[in-house]
N, C-alpha and C positions, 0 to 999 in steps of 0.2 A: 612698705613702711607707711603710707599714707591712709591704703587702705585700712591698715590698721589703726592707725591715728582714729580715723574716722569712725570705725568698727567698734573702738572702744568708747568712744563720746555717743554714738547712737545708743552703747548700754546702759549710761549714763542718763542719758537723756530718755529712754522709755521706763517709767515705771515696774515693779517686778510684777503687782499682781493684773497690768494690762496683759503682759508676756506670751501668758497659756495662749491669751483668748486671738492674740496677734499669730499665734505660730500655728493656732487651729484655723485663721482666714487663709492664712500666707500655704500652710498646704493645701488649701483648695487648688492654688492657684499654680501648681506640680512642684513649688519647693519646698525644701525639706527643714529650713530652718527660716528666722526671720533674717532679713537684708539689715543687719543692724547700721554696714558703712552708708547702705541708701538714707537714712535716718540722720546719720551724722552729716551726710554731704546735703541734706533737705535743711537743717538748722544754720549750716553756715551761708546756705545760697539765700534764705530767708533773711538773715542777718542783714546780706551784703542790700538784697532788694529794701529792706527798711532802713536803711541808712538812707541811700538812695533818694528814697518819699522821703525821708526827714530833713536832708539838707536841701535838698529843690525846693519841697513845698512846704514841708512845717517852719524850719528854722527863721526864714527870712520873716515870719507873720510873729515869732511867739519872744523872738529876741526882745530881752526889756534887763527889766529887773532881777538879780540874782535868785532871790526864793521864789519866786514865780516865775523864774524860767527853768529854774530847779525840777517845779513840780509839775507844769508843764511838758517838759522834757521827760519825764519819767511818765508820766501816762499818756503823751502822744507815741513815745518809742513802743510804750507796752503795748498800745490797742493797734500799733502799726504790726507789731511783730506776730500776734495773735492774729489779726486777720489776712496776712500772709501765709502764715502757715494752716489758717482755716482753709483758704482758697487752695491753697497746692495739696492740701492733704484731701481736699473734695476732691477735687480733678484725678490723683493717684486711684483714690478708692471707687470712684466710678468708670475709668478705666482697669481695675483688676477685675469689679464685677462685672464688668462684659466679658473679661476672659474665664473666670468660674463659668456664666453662663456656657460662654461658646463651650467649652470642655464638658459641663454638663449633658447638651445636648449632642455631640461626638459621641459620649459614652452609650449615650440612652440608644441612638441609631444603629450602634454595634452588637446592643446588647442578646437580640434576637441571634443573630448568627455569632457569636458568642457562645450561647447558651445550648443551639444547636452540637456544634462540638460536643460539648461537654455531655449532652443526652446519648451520643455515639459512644462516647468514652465511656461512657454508665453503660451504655447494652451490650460492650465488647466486654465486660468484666472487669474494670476498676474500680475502684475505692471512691468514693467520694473527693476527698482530697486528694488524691493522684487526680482525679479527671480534671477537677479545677486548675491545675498545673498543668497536665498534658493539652489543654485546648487554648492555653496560651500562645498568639500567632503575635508576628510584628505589625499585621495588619491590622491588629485591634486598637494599636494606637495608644493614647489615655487609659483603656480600662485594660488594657495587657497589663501595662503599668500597675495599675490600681489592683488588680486581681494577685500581680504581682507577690507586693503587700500583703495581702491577704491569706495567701499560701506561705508565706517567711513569718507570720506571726503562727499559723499553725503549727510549722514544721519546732517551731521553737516554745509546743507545748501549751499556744493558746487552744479555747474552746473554738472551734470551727463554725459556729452558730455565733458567739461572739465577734467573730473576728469579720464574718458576714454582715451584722448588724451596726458593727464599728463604719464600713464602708458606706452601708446605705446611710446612714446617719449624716455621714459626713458632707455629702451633696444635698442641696436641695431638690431634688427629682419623686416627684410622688409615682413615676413610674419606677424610676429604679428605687425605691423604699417598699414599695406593693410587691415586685419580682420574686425580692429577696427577703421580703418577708413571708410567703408562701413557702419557699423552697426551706427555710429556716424553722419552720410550724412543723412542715412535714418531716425534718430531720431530727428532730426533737420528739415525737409522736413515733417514728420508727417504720411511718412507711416506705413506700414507694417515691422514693423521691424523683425518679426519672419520671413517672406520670406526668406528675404537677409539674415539671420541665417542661415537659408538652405542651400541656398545656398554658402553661407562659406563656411557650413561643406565641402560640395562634393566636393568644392575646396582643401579645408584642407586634403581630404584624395587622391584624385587623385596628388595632389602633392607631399604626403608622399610615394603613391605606384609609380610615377613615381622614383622617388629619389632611389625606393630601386632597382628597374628595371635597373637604370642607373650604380648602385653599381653592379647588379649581370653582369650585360656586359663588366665590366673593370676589375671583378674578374682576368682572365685570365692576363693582365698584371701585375699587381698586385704579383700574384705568379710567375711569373717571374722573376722582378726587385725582390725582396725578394730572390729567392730559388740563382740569378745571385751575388747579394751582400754577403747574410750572408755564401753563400758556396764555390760558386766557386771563387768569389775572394780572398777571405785565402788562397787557395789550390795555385792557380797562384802566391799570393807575397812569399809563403813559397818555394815554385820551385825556383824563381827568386835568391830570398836571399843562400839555398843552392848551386846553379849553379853560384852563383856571389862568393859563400866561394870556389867552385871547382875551379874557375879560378883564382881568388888570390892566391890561394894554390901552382898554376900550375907555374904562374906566377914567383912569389918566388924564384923558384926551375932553374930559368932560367937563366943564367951569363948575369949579369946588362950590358955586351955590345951587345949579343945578344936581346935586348929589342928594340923593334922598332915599332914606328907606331902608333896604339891604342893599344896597349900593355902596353904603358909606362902609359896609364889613370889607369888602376887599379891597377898601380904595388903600394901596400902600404908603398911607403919609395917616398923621394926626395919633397914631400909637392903637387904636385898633382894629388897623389892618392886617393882612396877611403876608408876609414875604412871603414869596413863590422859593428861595433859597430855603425856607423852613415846611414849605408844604411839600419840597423834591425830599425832606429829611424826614420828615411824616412816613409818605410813600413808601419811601425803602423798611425804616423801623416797621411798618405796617406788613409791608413783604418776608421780610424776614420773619415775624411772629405769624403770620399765617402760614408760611412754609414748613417752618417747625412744627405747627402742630399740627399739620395737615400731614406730616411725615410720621406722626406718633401713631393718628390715628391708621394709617393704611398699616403700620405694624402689630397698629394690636387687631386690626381685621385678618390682615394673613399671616403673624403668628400666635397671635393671640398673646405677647405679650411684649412691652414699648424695648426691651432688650435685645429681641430678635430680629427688628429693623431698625435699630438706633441708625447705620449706617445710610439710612434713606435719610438723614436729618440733613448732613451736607448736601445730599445731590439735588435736595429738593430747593434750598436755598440757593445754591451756586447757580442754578439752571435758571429760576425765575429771577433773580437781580439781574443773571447777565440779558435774558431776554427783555427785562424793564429797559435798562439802561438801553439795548440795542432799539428796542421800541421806539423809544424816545429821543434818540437817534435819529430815526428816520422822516417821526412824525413830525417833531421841528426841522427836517427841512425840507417837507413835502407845504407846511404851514409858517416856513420863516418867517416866510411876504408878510401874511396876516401878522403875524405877534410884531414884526418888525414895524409893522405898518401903523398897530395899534399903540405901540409904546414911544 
């Protein structure tokens, strides 16, 4: 009953002519219809999170006068509730497209020994459409699935060259769109479609060993930018940060008229110096944004595209904070005396 509840408010709540274009992402992503209760339970969790922000932080600032709190209240809730559901609808949609991807590239991997079958089935004497259906394995995964499809829209009197076209379309894979649009030329033209099978495959595979060829040659930067991010730059901002505590320290210790120069930038008194509290929050911010994109780029080096190693984004992060923090750790208390001595 709830899920219903909610099933029917997500209908409610998505537009009709969004609909198609929602239920053509959503079977990328192997389902067959849209999650309308995921919809409906997104509008109420939104709801609850902008209430939330509005009695904590809006309410207690805007409380006054009736028609100005009137209209207040109605364009703080609306720009609240819009950019909550901006932010979770991001987050949603960039975790589906990493799962298009990953199933994308599943397909693309299989497709070769896939297709293989199918050229046996072609030389033992089948039919085109029967072989596409007889070299369906459960090993193929995603595109058993997909091929699936494609043999149920035949048997059911579509054109078989259509219903090919429908699938490659449907992924973004300019391998699997090339495959099957060769094999789709030659079936239309009336020849030898086992040939051009063939020769697919040898395509299909000399492009996957080139790919790995291309991986094993940038390996070398790769551990690099890695072994340069997640070690030695911790090691440098924890230096920085204790030698920036030593000269505050020093600084301190020195009669406010003798202060001259750049001296007077770190001294922390008079409003422009530096807290060391705000330059440990620098550091981190500074670690983290280099982490990330030093994790983008080693994915778009070995797969050449920032989807295929998004998951290097945590590890790269998680490994250099913990190593700063552990740094800095160590280095103030190999250096207490000093900073203790200075301050």
């Amino acid at each position: 009953m709830e899920l219903l509840f909610l099933s029917t408010f997500g209908k409610a709540f998505i537009p009709k002519a969004l609909r198609p274009h929602l239920r053509a992402f959503f079977g990328k992503t192997g389902r067959d219809d849209i999650p309308y209760d995921a919809f409906g339970a997104l509008f109420w969790v939104a709801t609850l999170i902008t209430y939330l922000i509005y009695i904590t932080q809006v309410y207690p600032v805007i409380r006054g006068g009736a028609f100005a709190f009137f209209l207040l209240t109605l364009f703080a809730w609306t720009g609240l509730m819009l950019l909550v559901l901006s932010v979770v609808v991001g987050f949603g949609y960039f975790f589906l497209t990493l799962k298009i991807y990953r199933r994308t590239k599943e397909m693309e991997s299989k497709l070769a020994d896939y297709l293989t079958l199918v050229s046996t089935s072609l030389k033992g004497g089948y039919s085109f459409e029967k072989a596409l259906w007889s070299a369906i394995k459960p090993e193929f995964g995603i595109l058993a699935k997909e091929i699936g499809l494609v043999s149920k829209k035949v048997m059911t009197g579509n054109d078989v060259g259509d219903s090919l076209n429908d699938f490659a379309m449907k992924y973004d894979s300019p391998i699997l769109r090339r495959a099957l649009a060769l094999i789709i030329g030659e079936l239309e033209s009336g020849g030898r479609v086992v040939d051009v099978i063939d020769r697919v495959i040898v395509d299909l595979k000399k492009t996957k060993a080139l790919k790995e060829e291309m991986a094993a040659s940038t390996l070398t930067y790769v551990i690099f930018i890695s072994a340069l991010v997640m070690f030695v730059m911790p090691v440098l901002f924890a230096l920085s940060f204790v030698l920036f505590s030593i000269i505050t320290g020093f600084v301190k210790n020195i009669s406010l008229t003798a202060l001259s120069g750049p001296l007077s930038v770190v001294n922390g008194k008079g409003g422009g110096g530096v807290d060391p509290a705000d330059y440990k929050l620098f550091t981190t911010m500074a670690i983290v944004i280099i982490s990330s994109s030093s994790a983008i780029i080693v994915s778009i080096i070995e797969k050449g595209d920032i989807r295929g190693g998004i998951k290097y984004v945590p590890l790269f992060v998680l490994t250099s904070l913990t190593l700063y923090f552990l740094f800095l750790k160590v280095l103030t208390g190999m250096f207490g005396g000093i900073v203790s001595g200075s301050g």
